[in-house]
N, C-alpha and C positions, 0 to 999 in steps of 0.2 A: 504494500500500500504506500503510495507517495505522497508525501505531504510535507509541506515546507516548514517543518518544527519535528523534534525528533524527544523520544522520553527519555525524560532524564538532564536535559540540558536547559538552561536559562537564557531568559532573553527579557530585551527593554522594551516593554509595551506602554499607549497610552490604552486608558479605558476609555470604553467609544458609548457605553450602554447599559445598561441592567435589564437582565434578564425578567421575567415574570415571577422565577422562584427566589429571587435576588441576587446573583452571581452578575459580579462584573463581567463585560467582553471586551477582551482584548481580540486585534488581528493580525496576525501577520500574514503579506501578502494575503488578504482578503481572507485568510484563515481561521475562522471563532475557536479563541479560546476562554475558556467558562472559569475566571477566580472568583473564589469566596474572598471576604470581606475587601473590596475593591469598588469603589464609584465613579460614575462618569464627570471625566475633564481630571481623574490623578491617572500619575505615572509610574512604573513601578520595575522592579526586577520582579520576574516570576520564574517557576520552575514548570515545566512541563511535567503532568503524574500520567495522563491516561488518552491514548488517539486514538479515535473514531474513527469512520471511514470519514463525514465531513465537519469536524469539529473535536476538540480537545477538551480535557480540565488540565487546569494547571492549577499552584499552589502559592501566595503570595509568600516570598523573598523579604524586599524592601520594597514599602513605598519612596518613592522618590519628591513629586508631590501629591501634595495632598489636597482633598477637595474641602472649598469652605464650609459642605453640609456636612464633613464629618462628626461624628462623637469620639471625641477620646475616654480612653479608659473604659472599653463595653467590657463587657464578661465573656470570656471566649466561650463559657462553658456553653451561653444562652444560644450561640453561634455553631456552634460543632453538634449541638443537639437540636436544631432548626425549631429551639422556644422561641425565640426573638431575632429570627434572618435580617430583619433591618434595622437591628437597636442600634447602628455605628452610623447611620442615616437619619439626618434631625428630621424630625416629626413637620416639619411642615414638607422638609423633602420627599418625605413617605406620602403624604397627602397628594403632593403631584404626582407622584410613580405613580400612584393608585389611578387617578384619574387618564393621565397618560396611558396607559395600559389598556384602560376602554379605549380611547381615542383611537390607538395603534392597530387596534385588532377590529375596529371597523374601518379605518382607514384600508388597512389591507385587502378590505373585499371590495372597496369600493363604494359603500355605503354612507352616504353622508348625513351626520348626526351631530349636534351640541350635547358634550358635555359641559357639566358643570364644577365647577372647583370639589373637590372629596369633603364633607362633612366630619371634620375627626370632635374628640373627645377633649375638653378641656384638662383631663388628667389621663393621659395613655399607659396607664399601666393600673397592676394589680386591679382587673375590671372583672376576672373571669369568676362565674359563679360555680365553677365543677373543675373539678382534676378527678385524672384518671392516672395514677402512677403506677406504673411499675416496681416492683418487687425482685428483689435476685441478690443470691450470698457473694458478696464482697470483702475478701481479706477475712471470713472466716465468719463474718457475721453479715443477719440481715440488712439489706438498705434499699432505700428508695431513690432515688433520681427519674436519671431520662437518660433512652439511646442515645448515641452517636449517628448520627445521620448515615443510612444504607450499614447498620450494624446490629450485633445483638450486645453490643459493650456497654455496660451503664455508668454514667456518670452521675456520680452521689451530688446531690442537690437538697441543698432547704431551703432557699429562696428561690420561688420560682417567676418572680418579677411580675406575670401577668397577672397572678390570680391573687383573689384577695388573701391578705393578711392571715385573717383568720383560721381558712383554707390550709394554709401553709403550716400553719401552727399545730392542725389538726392531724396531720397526715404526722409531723414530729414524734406526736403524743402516742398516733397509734403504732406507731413503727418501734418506740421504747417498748410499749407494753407486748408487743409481739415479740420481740427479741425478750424479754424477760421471760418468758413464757415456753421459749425455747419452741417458738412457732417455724417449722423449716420452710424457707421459699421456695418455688417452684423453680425446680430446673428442666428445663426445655432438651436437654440431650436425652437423657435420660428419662425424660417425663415423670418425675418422681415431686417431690416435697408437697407444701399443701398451698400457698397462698402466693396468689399470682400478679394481683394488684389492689389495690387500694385508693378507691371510690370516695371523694366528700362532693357532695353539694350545698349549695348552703344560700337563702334565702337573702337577695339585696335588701330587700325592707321589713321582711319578717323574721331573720338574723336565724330560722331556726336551720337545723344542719343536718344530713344523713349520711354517715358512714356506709359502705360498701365495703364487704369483703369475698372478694373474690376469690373462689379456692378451687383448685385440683380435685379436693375430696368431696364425697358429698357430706362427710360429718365435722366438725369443726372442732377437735380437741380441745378442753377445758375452755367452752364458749362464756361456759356462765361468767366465771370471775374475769378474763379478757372483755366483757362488756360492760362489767360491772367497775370496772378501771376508768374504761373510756366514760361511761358516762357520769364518772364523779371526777375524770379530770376535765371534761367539755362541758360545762353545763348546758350550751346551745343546741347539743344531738336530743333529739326528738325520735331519730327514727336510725335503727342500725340491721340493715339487710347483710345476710348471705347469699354469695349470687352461685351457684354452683354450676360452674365450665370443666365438661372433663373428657374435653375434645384436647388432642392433641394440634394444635393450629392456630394460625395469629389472630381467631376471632374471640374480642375480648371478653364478652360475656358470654355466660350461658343464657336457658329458657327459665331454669327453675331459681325462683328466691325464697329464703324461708327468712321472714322475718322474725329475727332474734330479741329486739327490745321495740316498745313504741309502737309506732304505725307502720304501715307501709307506703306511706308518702309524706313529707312535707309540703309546706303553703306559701307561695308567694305572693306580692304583685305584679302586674303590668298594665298602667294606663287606666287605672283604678278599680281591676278586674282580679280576680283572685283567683289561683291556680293551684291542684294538686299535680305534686309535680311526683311520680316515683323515679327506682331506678334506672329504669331502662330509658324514659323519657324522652324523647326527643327535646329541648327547653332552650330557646338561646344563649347564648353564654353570656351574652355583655347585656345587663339588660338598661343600663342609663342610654346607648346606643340602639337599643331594638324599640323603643319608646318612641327615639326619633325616627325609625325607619318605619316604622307601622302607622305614625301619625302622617308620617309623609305618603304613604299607599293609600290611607284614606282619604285626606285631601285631594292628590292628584288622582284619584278613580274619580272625584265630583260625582259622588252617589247620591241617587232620590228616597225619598221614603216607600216609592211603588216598586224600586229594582229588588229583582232575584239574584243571586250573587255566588257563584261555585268558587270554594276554595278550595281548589288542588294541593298536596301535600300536607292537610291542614295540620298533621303530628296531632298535641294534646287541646288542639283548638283555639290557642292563642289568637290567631287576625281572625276568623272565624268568629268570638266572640265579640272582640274589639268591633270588626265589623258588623253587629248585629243590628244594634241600636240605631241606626243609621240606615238599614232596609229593611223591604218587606220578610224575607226569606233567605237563607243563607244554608247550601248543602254543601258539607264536609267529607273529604275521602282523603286515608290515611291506610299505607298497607300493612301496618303492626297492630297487631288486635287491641293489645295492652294500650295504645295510644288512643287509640279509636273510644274504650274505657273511659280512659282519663278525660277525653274529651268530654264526655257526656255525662261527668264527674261533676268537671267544671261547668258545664251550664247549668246543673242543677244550685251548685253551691254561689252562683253569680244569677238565679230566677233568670234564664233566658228561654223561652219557650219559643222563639223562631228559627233553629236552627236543628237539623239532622244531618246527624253523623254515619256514616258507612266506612265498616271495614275493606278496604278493595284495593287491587292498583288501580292506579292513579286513571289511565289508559285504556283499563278494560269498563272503571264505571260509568267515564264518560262517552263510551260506544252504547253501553245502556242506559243511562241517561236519557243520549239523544234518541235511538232508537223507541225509547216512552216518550217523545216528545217536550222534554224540558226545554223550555228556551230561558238562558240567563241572559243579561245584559250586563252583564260582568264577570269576567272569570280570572280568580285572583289564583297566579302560580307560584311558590317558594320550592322551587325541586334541587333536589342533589346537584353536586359538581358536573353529575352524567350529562344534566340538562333534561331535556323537555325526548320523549320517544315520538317518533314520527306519527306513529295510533294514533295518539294524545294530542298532536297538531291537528292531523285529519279530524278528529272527531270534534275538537275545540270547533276548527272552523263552520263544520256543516252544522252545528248550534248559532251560528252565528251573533254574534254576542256585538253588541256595539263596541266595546272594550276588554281589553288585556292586560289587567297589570302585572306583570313581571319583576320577582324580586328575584335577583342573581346572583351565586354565590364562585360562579365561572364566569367570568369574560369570553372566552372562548368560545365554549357553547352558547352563551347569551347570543353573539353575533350571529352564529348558526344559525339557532333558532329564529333568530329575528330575519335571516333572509329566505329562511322555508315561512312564515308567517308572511312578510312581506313579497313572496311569490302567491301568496294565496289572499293576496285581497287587503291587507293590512297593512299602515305606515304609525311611523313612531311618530306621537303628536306633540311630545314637548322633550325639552332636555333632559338626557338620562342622568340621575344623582345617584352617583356613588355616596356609600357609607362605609366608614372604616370601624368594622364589626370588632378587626383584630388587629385593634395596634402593634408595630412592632414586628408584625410577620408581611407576607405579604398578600394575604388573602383579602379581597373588598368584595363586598356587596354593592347593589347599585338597583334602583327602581326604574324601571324602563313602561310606560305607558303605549299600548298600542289601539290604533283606534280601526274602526271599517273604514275601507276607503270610500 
């Protein structure tokens, strides 16, 4: 394979770009190469690690110079464990990548669209309301952290900078009492020990918390006094779940929970709505940020008190509800039973009696839907990274809905989707608003409005 850089050898790049997962590009001879911690307009010595057929990674040497959005002094660890890929990138820097990022990837189809400057967070950090850590014996004992990016190597962490405080503190607490307890972690070669990871959620305005414990086994040795620990060292845990996963594989939870103390869910708010929220949940993480993003989906839909309104993806009912009060009718479809549950949890516990919930994918209930004749005039979408499935376009459209609102947690797919939409009848009516859901990384959100032509 020929290529004008060879592994192993260093060379004086400037950086021309950032990538989408935040890696600087360098080129030589028009050749990408991919460094971490690197921003566009610095100069650098790099080493070449790894050649592609068209494109490389290399490994920052020396910056030479340096760019004026840098942060000095990030934590490498947040860097090498992809917590914080942009913490070395100031925060208003981040806010343009983000927006920049939509611009780029409609730009490249051709598609001409206003964005609007990214929406961040007065305090970008310590937002997140759940961690999911990991577990694994280190130097002989248990510990928590985070992978290494494309590894199974953990690195032991206590501050994990995004998520709240308390969060942080919780995961400390229970990680001592497991190690006193002589609790073994799961090891993955071997498939042996009992507990895999370790679960907090914990309520932005209702402060209450749920530990998770994730284990190998389905029995949980000496449960009683290890919860009887945690919950006279947390006074905020209300609800402390076993989630039992005893697949050998990287899917992190299991089906089965056996609640150990407490309930089986905790209570939030959102947007002066109240939420049971359990383990499995689907729930947004940042939610001073999903307030903004949900009031802005309402606004920009400009809904009547006569519209019907499908929310696709609905999860535990979240916009679903928000959106109630506001129209005639509102149907929810979510394809995790447990969610679908939750959902109809929460409308009872928030007296909302215009809305119904179905368990289904997304794609198949809106072919029966339209096939029983439902006609909405709104259909509000939040889907995976995946994006929107072709069905689910087809069947959107031949409902014909005046409107589409679009929440997007991929750029990528967003454009897709928006020019299989805009093939079938549809243009985007006003400027798409990014939200920066996740400070620090590089994932954005962003509402996109599509109207009939």
């Amino acid at each position: 394979m020929k290529t004008p850089v060879q592994a192993g050898k260093t060379y004086n790049v400037k950086i021309v770009d950032l990538t989408y997962q935040g890696l600087g590009v360098a080129k030589v001879e028009d050749f990408p190469i991919f460094v971490n911690n690197t921003l566009p307009g610095e100069t650098a010595v790099i080493k070449v690690k790894d050649i592609k057929k068209n494109f490389a990674f290399g490994s920052l040497v020396e910056l030479t110079t340096k760019s004026p959005e840098r942060v000095e002094n990030v934590n490498w660890d947040y860097l090498q464990t992809g917590i914080a890929p942009l913490q070395h990138l100031s925060y208003e820097g981040q806010l343009r990548f983000k927006q920049h990022q939509i611009e780029e990837l409609f730009d490249k189809q051709k598609i001409k669209v206003d964005v609007l400057p990214t929406m961040g967070m007065e305090h970008p950090d310590h937002y997140r309301n759940k961690a999911l850590i990991p577990v694994k014996m280190v130097n002989g004992e248990l510990t928590t952290g985070f992978y290494k990016n494309h590894s199974h190597d953990l690195v032991p962490i206590e501050d994990f900078y995004i998520q709240q405080p308390e969060i942080d503190h919780a995961i400390i607490v229970v990680r001592n009492i497991l190690r006193k307890y002589h609790v073994r972690p799961y090891d993955e070669k071997n498939h042996s020990g009992v507990i895999r990871n370790i679960m907090v959620r914990r309520g932005y305005y209702s402060h209450e918390m749920m530990i998770g414990l994730i284990t190998r086994t389905k029995k949980l040795q000496l449960a009683e006094p290890i919860v009887n620990e945690i919950v006279d060292a947390l006074p905020e845990v209300k609800s402390i779940v076993q989630n039992v996963n005893l697949k050998d594989n990287n899917v992190l939870l299991g089906k089965k929970n056996n609640v150990l103390y407490g309930k089986q869910y905790i209570t939030d708010e959102l947007l002066g709505l109240k939420f049971a929220i359990s383990l499995n949940s689907f729930y947004q993480v940042n939610p001073v940020q999903t307030e903004k993003l949900y009031s802005l989906e309402i606004d920009h839909a400009d809904l009547g008190p006569d519209d019907t309104v499908i929310d696709a993806y609905c999860g535990i009912g979240t916009i679903s509800l928000a959106v109630a009060k506001h129209v005639k009718q509102v149907y929810g479809v979510e394809i995790i039973p447990q969610a679908i549950e939750d959902a109809k949890i929460n409308a009872q516990k928030n007296h909302i009696n215009n809305v119904k919930f179905v368990a289904a994918k997304a794609e198949d209930q809106m072919a029966k839907w339209q096939e029983q004749g439902l006609k909405p005039d709104a259909i509000i979408v939040d889907p995976p990274r995946k994006g929107l499935a072709a069905s689910f376009i087809d069947s959107a459209v031949e409902m014909q809905p005046k409107k589409l609102i679009y929440v997007s947690c991929g750029p990528s797919t967003l454009v897709r989707d928006a020019k299989r939409l805009m093939e079938k009848g549809y243009h985007i009516s006003r400027p798409i608003q990014p939200v920066d859901q996740f400070p620090q990384t590089v994932h954005v959100e962003s509402v996109t409005i599509f109207e009939r032509d």
